[in-house]
C-alpha positions in Angstrom: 28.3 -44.6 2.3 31.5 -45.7 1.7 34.3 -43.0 2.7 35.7 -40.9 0.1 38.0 -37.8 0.3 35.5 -35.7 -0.6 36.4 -31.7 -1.0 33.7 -28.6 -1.0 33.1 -29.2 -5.0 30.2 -31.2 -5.5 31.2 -34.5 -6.7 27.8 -36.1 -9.4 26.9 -39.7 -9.3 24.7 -41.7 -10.1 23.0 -44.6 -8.4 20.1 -47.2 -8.7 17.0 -45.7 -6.5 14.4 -48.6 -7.1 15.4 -50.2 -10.2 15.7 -46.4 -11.7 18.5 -44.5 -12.4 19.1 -41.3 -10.1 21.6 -38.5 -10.4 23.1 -36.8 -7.0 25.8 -34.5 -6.0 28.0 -35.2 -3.0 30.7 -33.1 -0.8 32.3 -32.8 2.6 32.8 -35.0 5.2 30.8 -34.7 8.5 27.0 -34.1 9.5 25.1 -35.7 6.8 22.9 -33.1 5.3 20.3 -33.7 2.6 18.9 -31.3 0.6 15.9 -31.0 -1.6 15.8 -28.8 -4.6 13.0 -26.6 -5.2 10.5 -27.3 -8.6 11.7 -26.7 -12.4 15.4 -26.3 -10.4 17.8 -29.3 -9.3 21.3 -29.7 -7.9 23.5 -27.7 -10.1 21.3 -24.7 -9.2 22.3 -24.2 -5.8 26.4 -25.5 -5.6 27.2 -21.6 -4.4 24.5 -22.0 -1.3 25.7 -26.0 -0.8 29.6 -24.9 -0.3 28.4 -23.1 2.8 26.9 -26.8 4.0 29.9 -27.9 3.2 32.2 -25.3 5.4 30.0 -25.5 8.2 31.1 -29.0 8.6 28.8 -31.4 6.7 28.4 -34.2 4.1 26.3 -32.8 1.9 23.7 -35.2 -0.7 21.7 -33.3 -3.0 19.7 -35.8 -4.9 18.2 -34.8 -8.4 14.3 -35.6 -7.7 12.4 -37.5 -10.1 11.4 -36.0 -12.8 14.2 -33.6 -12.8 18.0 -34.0 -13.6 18.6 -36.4 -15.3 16.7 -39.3 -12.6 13.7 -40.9 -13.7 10.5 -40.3 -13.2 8.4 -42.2 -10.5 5.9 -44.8 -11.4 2.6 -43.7 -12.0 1.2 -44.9 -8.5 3.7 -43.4 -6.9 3.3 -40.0 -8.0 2.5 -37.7 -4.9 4.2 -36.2 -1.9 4.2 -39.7 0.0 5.5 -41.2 -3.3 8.0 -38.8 -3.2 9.1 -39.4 0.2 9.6 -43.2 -0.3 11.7 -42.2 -3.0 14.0 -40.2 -0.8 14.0 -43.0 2.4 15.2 -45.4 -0.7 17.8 -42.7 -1.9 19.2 -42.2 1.8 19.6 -46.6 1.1 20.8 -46.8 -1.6 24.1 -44.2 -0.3 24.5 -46.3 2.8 23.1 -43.2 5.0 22.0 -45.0 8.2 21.8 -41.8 10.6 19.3 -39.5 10.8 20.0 -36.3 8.7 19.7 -33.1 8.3 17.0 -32.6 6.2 16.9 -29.0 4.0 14.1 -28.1 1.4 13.9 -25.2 -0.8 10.3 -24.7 -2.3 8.5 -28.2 -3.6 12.0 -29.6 -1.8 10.9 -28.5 1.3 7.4 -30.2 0.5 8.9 -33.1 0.3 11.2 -32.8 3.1 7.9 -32.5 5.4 6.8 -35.7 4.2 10.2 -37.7 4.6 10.1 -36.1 8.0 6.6 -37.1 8.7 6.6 -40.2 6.8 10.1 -42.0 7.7 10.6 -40.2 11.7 13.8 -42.1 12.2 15.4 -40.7 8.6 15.4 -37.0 10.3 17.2 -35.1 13.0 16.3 -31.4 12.2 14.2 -30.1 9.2 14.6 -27.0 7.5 12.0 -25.5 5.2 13.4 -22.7 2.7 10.2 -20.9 1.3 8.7 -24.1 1.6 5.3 -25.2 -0.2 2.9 -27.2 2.5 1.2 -23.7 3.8 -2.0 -23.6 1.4 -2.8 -20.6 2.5 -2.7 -18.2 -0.3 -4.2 -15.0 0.7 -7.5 -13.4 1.9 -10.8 -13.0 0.4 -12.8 -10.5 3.1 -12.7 -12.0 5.9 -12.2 -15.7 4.5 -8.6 -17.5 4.0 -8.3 -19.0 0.4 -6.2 -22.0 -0.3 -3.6 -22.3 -2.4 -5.3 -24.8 -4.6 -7.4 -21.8 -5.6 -4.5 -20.1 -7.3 -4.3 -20.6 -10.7 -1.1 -22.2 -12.1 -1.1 -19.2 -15.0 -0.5 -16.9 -12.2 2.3 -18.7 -10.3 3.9 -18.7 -14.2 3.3 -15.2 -14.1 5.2 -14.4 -11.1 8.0 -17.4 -11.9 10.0 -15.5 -14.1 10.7 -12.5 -12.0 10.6 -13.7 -8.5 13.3 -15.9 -9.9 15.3 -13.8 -11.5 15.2 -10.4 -9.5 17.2 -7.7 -11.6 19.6 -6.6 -8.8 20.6 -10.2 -9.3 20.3 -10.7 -12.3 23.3 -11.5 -13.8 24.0 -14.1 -10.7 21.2 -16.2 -10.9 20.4 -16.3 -14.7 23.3 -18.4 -15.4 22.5 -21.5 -12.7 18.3 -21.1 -14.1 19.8 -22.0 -17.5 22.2 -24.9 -16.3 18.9 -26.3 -14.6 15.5 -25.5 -15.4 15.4 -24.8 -19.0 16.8 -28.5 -20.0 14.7 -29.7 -17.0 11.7 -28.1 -18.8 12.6 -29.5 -22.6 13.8 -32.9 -20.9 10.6 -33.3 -19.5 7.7 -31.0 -20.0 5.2 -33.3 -18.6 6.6 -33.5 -15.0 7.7 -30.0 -15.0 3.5 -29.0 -14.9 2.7 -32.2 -12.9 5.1 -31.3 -10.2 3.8 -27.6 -10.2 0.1 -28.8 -9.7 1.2 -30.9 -7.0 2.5 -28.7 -5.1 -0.1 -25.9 -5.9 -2.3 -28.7 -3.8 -0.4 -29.4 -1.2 -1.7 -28.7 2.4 1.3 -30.1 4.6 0.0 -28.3 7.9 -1.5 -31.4 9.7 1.9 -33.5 9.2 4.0 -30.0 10.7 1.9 -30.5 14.0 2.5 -34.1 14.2 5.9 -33.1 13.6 5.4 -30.6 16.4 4.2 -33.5 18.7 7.1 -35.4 18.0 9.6 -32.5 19.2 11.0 -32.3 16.0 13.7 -29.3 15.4 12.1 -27.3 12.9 13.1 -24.2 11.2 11.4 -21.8 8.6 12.9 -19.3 6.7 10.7 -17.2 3.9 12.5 -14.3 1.4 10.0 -11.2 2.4 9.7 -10.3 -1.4 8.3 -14.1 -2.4 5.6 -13.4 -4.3 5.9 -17.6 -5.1 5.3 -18.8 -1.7 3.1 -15.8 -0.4 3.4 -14.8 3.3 -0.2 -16.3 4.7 1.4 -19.6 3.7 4.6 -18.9 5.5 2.1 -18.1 8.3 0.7 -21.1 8.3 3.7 -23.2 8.3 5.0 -21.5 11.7 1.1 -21.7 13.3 1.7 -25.7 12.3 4.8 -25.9 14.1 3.7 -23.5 16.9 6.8 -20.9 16.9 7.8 -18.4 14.5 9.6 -18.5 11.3 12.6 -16.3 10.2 12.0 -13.8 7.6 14.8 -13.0 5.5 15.9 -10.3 2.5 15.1 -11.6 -0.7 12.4 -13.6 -2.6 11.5 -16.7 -3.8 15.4 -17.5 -4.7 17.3 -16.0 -2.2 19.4 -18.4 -1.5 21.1 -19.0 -4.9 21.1 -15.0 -5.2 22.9 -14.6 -1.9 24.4 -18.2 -0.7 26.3 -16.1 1.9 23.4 -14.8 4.1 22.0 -18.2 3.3 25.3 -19.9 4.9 25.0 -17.0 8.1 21.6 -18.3 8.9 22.1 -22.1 8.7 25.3 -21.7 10.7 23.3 -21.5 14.4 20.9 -24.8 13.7 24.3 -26.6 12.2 25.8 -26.2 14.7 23.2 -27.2 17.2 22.6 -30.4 15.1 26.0 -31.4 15.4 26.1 -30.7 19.3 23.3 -33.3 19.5 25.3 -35.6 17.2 28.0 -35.7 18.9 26.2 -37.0 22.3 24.7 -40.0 20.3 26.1 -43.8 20.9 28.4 -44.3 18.4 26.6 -47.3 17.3 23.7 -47.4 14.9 21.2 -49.5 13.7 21.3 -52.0 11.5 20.4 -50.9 7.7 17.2 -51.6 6.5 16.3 -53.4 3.6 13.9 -53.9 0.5 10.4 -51.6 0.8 7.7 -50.3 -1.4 9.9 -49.2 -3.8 11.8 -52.6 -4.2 15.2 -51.3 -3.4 18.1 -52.5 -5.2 21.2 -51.8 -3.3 24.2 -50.9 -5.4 28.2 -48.6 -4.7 27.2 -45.0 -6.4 29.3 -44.4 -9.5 31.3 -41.1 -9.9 30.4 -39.5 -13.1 32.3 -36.2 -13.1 32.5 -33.4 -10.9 30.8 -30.0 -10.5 32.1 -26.5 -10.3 36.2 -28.1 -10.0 38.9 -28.1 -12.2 39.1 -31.7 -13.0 36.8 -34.9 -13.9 36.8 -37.4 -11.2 37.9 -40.6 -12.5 34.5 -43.2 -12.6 34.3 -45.6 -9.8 32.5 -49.1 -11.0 29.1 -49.8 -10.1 28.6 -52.5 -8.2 25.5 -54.4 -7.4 
């Protein structure tokens, strides 16, 4: 994208993803790191855990999915995990990304980062799943493993609420919920449940071991108090990439709870990413155009900025 002097406060913008309008945030200067918010949440949510990104070095996008933030829904036809994806390859476009980036998902993020990953090889350096849907496994009946898709959605509601808002962290966590997933849920109802059964289905394992063919750096961390994202789906997620996960304190929102510990852990596979970066050719390949989507290219517009003193000024839209 085009440079800006860009500090550790998320900047929001908005651009043209498809002929659709789509909200972002954007800070930092350096490894380009995308990351993919988790269901019912979106970009606001997890500014604490994306200033870490940002000190470690990176340029960090956090796109507002659709459905979710203020960007629009996707077509009909396009509605599922692969849909999704193409979304993101054309969001990565439409901000002039042309490297491959680091590629972060928290929950139905991560989801979708598997399937960018999968989907759009040459769009990804390293992926990092954050209690990641994809594992279907959710839990044991005798001697048999039942899927995820057997879970009913009453009972993931059930455990929403708390594994969201722990009470030691309370007070922390309530405030960026109600910044993000209440208007998410009044804006749009319908998507919030659509997106829920979506990734209630989704079995993600096959694409992690063609992934795992492909020599892909993948990393999984999973909150050992999750009762979202139980533990035989984390298991499942490391048997598909064939090494083991890291298991962290917390649950299902550990990260916006404790963006600290979540900035100690990411610091290592940074760091590593950058390393590899930094012994690429400087030259890279020409941009790609058009695709399924029917990409409009346009120059993001600043709308205002998040969590800093000041409005940006707007920048003009240009088509």
């Amino acid at each position: 994208m085009a440079s800006d002097d860009l500090g550790e406060h998320l900047v929001w913008r908005k651009a043209q993803v498809a002929g659709r309008q789509a909200l972002y945030g954007v800070a930092g200067v350096g490894l380009p790191v995308v990351f993919l918010h988790g269901w019912g949440l979106g970009q606001h949510a997890y500014k604490r855990a994306l200033k870490r990104l940002v000190r470690l070095g990176c340029q960090v996008f956090a796109p507002a999915l659709p459905g979710f933030g203020g960007t629009a829904d996707l077509p009909g036809d396009e509605f599922s995990l692969p849909g999704y994806a193409r979304w993101v390859d054309a969001f990565l476009e439409a901000v002039d990304v042309q490297e491959p980036v680091f590629l972060v998902g928290h929950s139905f993020g991560g989801g979708v980062a598997i399937q960018v990953a999968h989907d759009f090889p040459d769009r990804v350096r390293t992926l990092v799943l954050v209690n990641s849907i994809g594992g279907s496994a959710w839990g044991r009946r005798g001697s048999a493993l039942r899927s995820m898709a057997d879970r009913p959605l009453w009972d993931w509601g059930i455990h929403f609420p708390s594994d969201l808002l722990p009470i030691p962290n309370f007070t922390k966590v309530l405030p960026v919920i109600l910044e993000d997933a209440v208007p998410n849920l009044v804006r749009n109802p319908r998507a919030f449940w659509k997106v829920a059964n979506l990734a209630r289905n989704a079995d993600l394992t096959a694409e992690l071991e063609h992934l795992k063919k492909r020599k892909l750096p993948v990393v999984v961390l999973w909150g050992e108090q999750d009762q979202i994202i139980p533990r035989s789906s984390f298991d499942a997620l490391c048997a598909a990439i064939g090494q083991p996960g890291e298991i962290v304190a917390g649950n299902h929102s550990w990260l916006l709870a404790d963006p600290d510990s979540f900035g100690e852990v990411m610091t290592n596979v940074v760091e590593v990413a950058k390393l590899a970066r930094s012994m690429e050719p400087a030259t890279r390949p020409p941009a790609r155009r058009g695709g399924r989507l029917g990409l409009r290219r346009v120059r993001p517009r600043r709308l205002r900025t998040i969590d800093a003193a000041k409005p940006a000024d707007e920048e003009q839209q240009t088509q």
